[in-house]
N, C-alpha and C positions, 0 to 999 in steps of 0.2 A: 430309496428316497424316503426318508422319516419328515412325518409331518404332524409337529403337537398341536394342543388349541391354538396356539397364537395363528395356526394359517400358514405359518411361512413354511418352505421346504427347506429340509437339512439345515434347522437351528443344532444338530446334535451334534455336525461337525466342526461347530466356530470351537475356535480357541478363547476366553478368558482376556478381555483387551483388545482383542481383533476389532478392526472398524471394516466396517462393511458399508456399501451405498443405500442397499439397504435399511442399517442398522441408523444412517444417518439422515435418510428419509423419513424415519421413525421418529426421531428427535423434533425436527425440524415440523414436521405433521403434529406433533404432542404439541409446538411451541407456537404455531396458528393457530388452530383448535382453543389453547387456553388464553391468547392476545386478544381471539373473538369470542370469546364469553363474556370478556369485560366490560366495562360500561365502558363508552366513551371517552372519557376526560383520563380513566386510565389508561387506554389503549393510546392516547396521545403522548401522555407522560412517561408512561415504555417505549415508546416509538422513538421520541425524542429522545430520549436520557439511550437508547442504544446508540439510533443513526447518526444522531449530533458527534461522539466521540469516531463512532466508524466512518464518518466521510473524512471528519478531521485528518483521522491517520490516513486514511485512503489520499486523501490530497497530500500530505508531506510524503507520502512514500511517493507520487505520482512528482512532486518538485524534486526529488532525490535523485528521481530516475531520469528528467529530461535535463537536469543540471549533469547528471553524469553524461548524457552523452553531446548536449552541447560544448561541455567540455574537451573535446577527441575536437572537436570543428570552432574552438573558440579563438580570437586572438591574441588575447590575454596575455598568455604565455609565451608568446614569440617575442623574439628579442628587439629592440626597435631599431634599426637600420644606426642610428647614430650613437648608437648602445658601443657597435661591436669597435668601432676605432676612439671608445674611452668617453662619447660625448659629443653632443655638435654644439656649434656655437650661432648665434641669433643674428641678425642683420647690424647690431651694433656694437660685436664682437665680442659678447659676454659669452661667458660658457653657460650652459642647460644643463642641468642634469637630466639624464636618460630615466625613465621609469623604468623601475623591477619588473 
C-alpha cells in the first residue's frame, strides 16, 4: 500500500480516467469549500443559476417517468365499446363517431 502527500492509499494504482468515490468526494468537497468562500449574493447567484436548471430537469424527467407508467394503467388507449361494431348511435338516431 503506497501512500503520497495527498493522504490517500494506493493513488499509484488508479488508471488515467478512473472515477472513483473517492475521487468524487474530492470534487464535490473542492466545490463547497469554494461556494463557501464566497460572499453571499454570490453563493446565491451559483446556487440558483445551478439548482434552478437541475430541479427543472429533475422534474421533466420525474413527469416522463410517471407518464410512462401511467401509461401501462391508462384508458386512453382502449378501444371504446361502440368503437368495435363501427360506431353507436345517440337517443335520436344519429350516428357518433367513436374516439381514436
Amino acid at each position: 500500500m503506497s501512500i503520497y502527500s495527498t493522504g490517500h492509499p494506493d493513488r499509484s494504482r488508479r488508471y488515467p480516467g478512473q472515477v472513483t468515490w473517492q475521487g468524487v468526494l474530492d470534487v464535490v468537497d473542492a466545490i463547497e469549500s469554494w461556494i463557501a468562500g464566497q460572499s453571499y449574493w454570490v453563493q446565491v447567484v451559483v446556487l440558483l443559476g445551478v439548482l434552478g436548471p437541475l430541479c427543472w430537469l429533475l422534474a421533466g424527467l420525474i413527469d416522463r417517468m410517471v407518464e410512462a407508467v401511467l401509461a401501462w394503467h391508462s384508458r386512453r388507449d382502449q378501444t371504446p365499446i361502440g368503437a368495435i361494431s363501427g360506431g353507436s348511435t345517440s337517443a335520436s338516431g344519429q350516428r357518433i363517431k367513436a374516439d381514436p
